[in-house]
ROSE-32605 format. One record per residue (C-alpha): residue in three letters; residue number from 1; y, x, z. Coordinates in nm, 3 decimals. Each point is the difference from the previous one (the first is absolute). Layout:
(dolo 'ALA'; NUM; (Y; X; Z))
...
//
This chain:
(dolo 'UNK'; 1; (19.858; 7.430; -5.309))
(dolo 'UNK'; 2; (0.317; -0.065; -0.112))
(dolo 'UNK'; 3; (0.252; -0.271; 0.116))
(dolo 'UNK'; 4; (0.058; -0.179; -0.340))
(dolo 'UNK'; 5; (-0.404; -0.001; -0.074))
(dolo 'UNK'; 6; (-0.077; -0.221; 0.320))
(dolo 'UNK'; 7; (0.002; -0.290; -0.219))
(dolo 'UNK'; 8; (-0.279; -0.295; 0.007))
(dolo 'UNK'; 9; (-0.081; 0.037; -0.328))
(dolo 'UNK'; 10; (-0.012; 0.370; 0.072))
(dolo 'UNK'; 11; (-0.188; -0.052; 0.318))
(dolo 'UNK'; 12; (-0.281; -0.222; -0.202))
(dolo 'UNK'; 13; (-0.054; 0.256; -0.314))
(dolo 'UNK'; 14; (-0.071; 0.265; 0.263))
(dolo 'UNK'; 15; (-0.223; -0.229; 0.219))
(dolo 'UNK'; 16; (-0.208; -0.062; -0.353))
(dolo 'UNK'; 17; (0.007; 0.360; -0.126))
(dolo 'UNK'; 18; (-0.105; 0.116; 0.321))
(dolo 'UNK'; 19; (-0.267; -0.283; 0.041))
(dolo 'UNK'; 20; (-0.079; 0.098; -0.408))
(dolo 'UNK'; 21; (-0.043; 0.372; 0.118))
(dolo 'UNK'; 22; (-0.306; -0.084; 0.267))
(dolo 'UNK'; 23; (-0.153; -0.265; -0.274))
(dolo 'UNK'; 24; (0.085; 0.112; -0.377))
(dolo 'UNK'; 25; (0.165; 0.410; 0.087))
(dolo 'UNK'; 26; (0.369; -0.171; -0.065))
(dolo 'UNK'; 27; (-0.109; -0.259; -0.285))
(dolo 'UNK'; 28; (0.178; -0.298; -0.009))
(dolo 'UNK'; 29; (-0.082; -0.238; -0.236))
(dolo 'UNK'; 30; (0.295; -0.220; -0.218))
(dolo 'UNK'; 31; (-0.108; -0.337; -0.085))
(dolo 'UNK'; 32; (0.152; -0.227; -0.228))
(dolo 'UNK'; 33; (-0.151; -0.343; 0.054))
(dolo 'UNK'; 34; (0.278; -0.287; -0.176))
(dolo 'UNK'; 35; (0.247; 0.151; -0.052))
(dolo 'UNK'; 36; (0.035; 0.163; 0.373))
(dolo 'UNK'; 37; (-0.068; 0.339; 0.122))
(dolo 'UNK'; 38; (-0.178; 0.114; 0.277))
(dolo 'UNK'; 39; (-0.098; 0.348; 0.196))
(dolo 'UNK'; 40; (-0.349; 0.023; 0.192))
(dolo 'UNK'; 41; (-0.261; 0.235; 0.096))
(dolo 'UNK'; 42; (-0.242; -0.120; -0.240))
(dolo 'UNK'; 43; (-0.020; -0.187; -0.312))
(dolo 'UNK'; 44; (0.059; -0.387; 0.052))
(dolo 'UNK'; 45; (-0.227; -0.248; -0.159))
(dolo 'UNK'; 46; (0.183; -0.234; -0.254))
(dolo 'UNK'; 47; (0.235; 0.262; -0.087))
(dolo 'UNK'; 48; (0.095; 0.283; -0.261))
(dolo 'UNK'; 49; (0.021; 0.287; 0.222))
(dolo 'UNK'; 50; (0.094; 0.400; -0.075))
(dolo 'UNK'; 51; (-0.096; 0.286; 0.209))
(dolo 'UNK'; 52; (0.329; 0.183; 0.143))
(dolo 'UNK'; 53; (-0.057; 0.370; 0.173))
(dolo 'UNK'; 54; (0.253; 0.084; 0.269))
(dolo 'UNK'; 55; (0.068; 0.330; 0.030))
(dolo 'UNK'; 56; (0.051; 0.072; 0.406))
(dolo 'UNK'; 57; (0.245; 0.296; -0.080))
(dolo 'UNK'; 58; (0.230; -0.250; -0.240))
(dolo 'UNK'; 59; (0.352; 0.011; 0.091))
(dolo 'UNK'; 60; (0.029; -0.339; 0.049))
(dolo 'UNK'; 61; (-0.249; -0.317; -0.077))
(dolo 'UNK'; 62; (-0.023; -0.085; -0.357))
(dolo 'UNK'; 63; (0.108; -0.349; -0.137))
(dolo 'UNK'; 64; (-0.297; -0.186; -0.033))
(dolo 'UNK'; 65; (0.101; -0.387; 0.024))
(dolo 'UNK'; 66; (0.156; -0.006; -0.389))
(dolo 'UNK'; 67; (-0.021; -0.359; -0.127))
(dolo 'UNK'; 68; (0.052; -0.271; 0.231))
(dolo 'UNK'; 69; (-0.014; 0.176; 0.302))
(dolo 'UNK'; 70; (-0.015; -0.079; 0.353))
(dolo 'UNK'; 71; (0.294; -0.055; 0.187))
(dolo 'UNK'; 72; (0.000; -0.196; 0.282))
(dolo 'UNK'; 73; (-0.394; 0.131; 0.062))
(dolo 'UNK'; 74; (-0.290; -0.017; 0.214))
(dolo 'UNK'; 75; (-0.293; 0.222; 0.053))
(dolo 'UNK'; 76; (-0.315; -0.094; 0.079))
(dolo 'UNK'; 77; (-0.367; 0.069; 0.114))
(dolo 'UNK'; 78; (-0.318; -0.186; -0.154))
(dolo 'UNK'; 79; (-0.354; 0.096; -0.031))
(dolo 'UNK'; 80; (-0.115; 0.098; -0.331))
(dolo 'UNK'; 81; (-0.395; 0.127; -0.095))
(dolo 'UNK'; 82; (-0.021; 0.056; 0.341))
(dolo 'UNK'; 83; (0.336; 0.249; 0.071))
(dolo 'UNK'; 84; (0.321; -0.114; 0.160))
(dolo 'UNK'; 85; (0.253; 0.016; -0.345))
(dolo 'UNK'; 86; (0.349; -0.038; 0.042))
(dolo 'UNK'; 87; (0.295; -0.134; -0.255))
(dolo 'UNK'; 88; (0.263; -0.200; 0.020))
(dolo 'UNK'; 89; (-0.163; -0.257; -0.196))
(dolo 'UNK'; 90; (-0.076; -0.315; 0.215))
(dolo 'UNK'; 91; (-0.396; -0.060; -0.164))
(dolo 'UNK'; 92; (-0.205; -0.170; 0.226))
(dolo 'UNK'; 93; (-0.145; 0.082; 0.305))
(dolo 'UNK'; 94; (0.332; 0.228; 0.041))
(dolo 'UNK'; 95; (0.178; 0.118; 0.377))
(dolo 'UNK'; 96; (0.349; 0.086; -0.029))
(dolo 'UNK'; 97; (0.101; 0.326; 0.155))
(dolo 'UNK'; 98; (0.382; 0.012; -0.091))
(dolo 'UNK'; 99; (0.239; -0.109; -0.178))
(dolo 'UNK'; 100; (0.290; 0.207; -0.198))
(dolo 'UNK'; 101; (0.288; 0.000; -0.250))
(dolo 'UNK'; 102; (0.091; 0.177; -0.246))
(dolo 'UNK'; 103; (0.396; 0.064; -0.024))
(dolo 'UNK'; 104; (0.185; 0.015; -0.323))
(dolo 'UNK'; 105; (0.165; 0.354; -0.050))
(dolo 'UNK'; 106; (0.348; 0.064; 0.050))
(dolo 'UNK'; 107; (0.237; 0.013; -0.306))
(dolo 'UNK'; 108; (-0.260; -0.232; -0.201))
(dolo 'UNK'; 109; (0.138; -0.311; -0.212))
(dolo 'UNK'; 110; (-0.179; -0.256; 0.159))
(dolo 'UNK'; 111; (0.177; -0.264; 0.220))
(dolo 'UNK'; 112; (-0.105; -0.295; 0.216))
(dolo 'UNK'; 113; (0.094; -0.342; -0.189))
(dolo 'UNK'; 114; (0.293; -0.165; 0.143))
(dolo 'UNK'; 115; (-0.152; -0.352; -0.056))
(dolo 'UNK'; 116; (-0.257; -0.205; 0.178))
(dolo 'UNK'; 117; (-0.257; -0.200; -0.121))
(dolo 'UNK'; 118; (0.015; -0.355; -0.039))
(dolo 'UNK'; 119; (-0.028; -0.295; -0.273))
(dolo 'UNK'; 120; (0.168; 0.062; -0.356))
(dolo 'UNK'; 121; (0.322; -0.067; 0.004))
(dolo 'UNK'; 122; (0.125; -0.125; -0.347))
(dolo 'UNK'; 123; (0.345; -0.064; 0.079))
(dolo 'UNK'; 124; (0.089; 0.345; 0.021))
(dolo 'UNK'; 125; (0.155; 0.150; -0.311))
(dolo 'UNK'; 126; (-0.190; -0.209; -0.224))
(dolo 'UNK'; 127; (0.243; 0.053; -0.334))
(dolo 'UNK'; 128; (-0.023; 0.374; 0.067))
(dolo 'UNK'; 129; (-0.378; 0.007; 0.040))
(dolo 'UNK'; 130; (-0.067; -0.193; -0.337))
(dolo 'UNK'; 131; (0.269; 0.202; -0.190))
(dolo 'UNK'; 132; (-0.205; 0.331; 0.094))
(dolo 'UNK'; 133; (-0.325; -0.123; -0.016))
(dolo 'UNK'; 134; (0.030; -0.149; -0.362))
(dolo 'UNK'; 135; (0.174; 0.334; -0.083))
(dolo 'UNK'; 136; (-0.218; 0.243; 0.147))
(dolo 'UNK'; 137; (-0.345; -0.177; -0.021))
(dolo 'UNK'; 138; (-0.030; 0.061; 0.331))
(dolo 'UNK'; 139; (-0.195; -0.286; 0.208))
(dolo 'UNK'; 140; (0.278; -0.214; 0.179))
(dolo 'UNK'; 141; (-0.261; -0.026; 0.314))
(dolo 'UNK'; 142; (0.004; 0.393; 0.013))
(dolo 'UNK'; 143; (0.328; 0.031; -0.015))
(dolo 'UNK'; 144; (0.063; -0.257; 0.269))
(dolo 'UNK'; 145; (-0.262; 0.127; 0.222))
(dolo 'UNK'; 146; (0.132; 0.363; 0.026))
(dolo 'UNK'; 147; (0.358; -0.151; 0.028))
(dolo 'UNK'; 148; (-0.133; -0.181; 0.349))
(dolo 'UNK'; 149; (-0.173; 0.313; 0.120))
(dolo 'UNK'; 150; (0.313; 0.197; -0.112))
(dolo 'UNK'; 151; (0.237; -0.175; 0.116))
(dolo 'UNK'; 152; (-0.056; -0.355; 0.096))
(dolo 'UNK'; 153; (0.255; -0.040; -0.307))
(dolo 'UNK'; 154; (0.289; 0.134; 0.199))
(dolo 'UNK'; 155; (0.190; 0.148; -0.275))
(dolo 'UNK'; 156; (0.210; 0.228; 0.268))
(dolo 'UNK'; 157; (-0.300; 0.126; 0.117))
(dolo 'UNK'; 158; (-0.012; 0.384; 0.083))
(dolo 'UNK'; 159; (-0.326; 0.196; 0.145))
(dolo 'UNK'; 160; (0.002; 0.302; 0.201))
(dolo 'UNK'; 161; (-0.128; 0.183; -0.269))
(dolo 'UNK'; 162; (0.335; -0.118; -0.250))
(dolo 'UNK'; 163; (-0.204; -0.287; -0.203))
(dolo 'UNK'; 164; (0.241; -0.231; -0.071))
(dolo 'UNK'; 165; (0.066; -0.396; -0.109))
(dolo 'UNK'; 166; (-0.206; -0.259; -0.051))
(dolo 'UNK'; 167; (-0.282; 0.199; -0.172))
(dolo 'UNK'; 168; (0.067; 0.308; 0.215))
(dolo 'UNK'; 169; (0.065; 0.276; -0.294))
(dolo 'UNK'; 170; (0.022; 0.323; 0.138))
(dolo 'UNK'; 171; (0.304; 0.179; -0.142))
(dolo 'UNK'; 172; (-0.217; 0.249; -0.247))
(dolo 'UNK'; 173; (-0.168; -0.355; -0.141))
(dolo 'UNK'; 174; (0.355; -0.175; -0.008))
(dolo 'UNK'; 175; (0.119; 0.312; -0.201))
(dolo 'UNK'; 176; (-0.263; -0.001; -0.222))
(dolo 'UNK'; 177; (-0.040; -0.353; -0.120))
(dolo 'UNK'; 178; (0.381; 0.010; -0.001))
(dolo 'UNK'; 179; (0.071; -0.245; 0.283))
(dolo 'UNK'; 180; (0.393; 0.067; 0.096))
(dolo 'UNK'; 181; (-0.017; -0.316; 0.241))
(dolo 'UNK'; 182; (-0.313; 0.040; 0.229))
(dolo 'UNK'; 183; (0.148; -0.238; 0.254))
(dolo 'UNK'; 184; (0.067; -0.294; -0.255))
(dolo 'UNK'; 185; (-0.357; -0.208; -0.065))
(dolo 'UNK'; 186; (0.044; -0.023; -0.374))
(dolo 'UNK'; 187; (-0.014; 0.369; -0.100))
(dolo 'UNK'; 188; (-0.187; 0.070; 0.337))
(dolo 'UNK'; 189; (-0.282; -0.266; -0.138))
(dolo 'UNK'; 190; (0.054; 0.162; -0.347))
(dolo 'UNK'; 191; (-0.074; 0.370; 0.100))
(dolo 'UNK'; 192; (-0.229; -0.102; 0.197))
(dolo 'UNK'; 193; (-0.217; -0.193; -0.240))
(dolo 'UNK'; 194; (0.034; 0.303; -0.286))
(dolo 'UNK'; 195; (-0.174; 0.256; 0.287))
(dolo 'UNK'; 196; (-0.251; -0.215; 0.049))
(dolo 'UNK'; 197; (-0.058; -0.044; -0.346))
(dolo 'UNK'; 198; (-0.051; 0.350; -0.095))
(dolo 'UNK'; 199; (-0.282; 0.028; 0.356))
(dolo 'UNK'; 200; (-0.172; -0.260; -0.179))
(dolo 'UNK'; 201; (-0.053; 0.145; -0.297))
(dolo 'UNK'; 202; (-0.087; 0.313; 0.168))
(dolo 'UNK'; 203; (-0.230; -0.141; 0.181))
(dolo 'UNK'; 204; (-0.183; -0.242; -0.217))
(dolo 'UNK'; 205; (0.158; -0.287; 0.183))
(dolo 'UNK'; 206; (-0.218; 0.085; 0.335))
(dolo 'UNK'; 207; (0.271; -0.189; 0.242))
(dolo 'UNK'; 208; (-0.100; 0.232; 0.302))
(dolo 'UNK'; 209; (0.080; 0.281; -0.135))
(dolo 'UNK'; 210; (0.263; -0.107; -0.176))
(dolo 'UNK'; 211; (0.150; -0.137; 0.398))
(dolo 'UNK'; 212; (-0.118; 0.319; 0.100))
(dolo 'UNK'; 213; (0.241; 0.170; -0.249))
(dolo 'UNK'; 214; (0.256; -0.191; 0.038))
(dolo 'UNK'; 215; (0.016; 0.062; 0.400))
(dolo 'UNK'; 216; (-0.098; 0.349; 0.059))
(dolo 'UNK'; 217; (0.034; 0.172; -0.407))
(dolo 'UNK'; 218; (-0.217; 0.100; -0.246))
(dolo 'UNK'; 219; (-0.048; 0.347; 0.115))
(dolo 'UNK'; 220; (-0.127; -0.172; 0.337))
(dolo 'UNK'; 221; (-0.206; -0.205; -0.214))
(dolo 'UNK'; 222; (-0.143; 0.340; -0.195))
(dolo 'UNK'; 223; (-0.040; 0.209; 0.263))
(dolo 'UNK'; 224; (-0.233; -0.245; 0.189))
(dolo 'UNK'; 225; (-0.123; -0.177; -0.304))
(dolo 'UNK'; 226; (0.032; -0.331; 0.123))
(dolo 'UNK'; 227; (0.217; -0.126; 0.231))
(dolo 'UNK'; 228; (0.109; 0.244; 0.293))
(dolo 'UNK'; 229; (-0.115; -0.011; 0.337))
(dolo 'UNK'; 230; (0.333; -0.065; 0.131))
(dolo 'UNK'; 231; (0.086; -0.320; 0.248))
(dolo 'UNK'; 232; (0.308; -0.103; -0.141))
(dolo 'UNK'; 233; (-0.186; 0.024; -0.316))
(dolo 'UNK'; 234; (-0.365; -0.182; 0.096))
(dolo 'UNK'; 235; (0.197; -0.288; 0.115))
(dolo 'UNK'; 236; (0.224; -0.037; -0.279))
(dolo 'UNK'; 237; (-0.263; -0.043; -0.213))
(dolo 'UNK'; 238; (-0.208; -0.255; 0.205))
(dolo 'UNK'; 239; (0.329; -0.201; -0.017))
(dolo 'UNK'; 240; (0.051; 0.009; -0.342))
(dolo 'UNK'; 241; (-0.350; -0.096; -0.066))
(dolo 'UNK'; 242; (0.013; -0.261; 0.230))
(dolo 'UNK'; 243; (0.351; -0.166; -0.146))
(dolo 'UNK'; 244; (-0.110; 0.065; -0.348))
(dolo 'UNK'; 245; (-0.225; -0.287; -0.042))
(dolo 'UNK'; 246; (0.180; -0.247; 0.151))
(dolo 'UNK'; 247; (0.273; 0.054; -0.166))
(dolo 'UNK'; 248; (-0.219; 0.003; -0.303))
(dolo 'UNK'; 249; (-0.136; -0.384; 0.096))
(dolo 'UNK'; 250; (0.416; -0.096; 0.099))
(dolo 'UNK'; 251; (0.130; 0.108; -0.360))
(dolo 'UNK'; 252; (-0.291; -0.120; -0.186))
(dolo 'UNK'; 253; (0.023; -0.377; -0.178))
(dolo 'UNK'; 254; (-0.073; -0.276; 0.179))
(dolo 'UNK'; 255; (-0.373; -0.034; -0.132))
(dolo 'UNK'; 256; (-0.062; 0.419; 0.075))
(dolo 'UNK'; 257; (0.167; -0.067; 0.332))
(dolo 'UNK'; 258; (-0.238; -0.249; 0.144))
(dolo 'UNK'; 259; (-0.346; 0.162; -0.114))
(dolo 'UNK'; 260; (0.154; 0.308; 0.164))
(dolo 'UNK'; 261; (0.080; -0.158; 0.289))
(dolo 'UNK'; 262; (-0.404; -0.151; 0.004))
(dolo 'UNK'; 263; (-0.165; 0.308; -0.079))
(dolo 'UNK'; 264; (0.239; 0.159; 0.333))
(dolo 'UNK'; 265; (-0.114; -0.308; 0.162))
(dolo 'UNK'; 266; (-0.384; 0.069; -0.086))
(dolo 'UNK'; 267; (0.015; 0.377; 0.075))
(dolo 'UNK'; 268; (0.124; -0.105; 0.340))
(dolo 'UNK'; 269; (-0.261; -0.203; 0.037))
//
């Protein structure tokens, strides 16, 4: 086998194909249960699931993960109607066997965010964050929360893939939404705010996707149909998610901000 296809993720396809081939002749089954996907050797209860041949003379292993993928995975072993199934879907009664990753391709767009999580922070840039949310439409909560992810609203910031400034525009975005200063917060906020403007109306305001987009590109985003199954990528998005609604709650009036703070309270409860 070849060096560069010893991977985990790699390693765990096989192990399924190859457990698929004694059980289904090479089916594995895709199942879409939530908006996650999973891969097993038979079809899991509680989910949408789609019968995928594997053809044991392919080239290489087909993509099979497409929306919401696995990244930082897990296969396991359970019992089901009497046969050991396996998937790397955690359902009950389940044994984990390994665990894997799936690596995000070289030359791709996406980039690990800069920032950290941590409570809103309203005091940063708060002139330029109004300015481009009242003139884009855009959500000042969005914007803030893939400005901390980004950057952690360091407008010198620079990734190792070339994103720049406080809302990390990579040079071909900068270019195109004619931002000349990517490293000053005002047109870095601006530029910033007009991409994510045009992801949400393509698509249909769906914030995951949209984070998804904005992070790893809307080819990524089309090829997998959903977000990619890339770990710079995965956790991007979980951190968005995660800052959005706070931020929501922080920014909202006083009145909004309390219930929201309640209902959190409740939820936690």
């Amino acid at each position: 086998m070849p060096t560069h296809l010893r991977t985990p993720s790699f390693c765990a396809l096989m192990l399924l194909t190859s457990i698929a081939a004694d059980v289904q002749a090479r089916t594995v089954y895709r199942c879409v249960r939530n908006g996650t996907v999973s891969l097993a050797t038979a079809p899991e209860p509680g989910s949408r699931c789609e019968a995928k041949q594997i053809d044991d003379n392919a080239a290489k292993l087909p993509n099979l993960w497409g929306a919401l993928g696995v990244v930082n995975g897990t296969l396991y072993e359970r019992e089901q109607d009497g046969k050991l199934v396996y998937s790397t879907r955690n359902l009950p009664g389940s044994v984990k066997v390994l665990s894997f990753r799936v690596e995000t391709p070289k030359g791709a767009e996406a980039h690990a965010g800069l920032g950290t999580l941590g409570p809103p922070q309203l005091d940063r840039y708060p002139v330029e964050f109004r300015a481009a949310a009242k003139a884009t439409g855009v959500e000042d909560a969005l914007l803030r929360s893939i400005a901390q992810v980004e950057s952690g609203f360091d407008p010198l910031a620079l990734s190792p893939k070339g994103a720049q400034g406080v809302m990390q525009l990579t040079p071909a975005v900068a270019k195109q939404y004619g931002v000349s200063e990517p490293f000053v917060a005002g047109p870095s906020i601006t530029g910033g705010a007009r991409h994510l403007k045009d992801l949400l109306r393509q698509y249909h305001n769906d914030i995951t996707l949209v984070a998804a987009a904005y992070n790893a590109g809307v080819g990524a985003v089309a090829h997998y149909d959903g977000v990619p199954p890339y770990a710079e990528t995965q956790d991007y998005v979980a951190r968005v998610l995660a800052l959005y609604p706070d931020y929501k709650a922080a920014l909202a009036p006083p009145a909004k901000a309390h219930k929201a703070r309640a209902r959190k309270k409740r939820r936690k409860h």
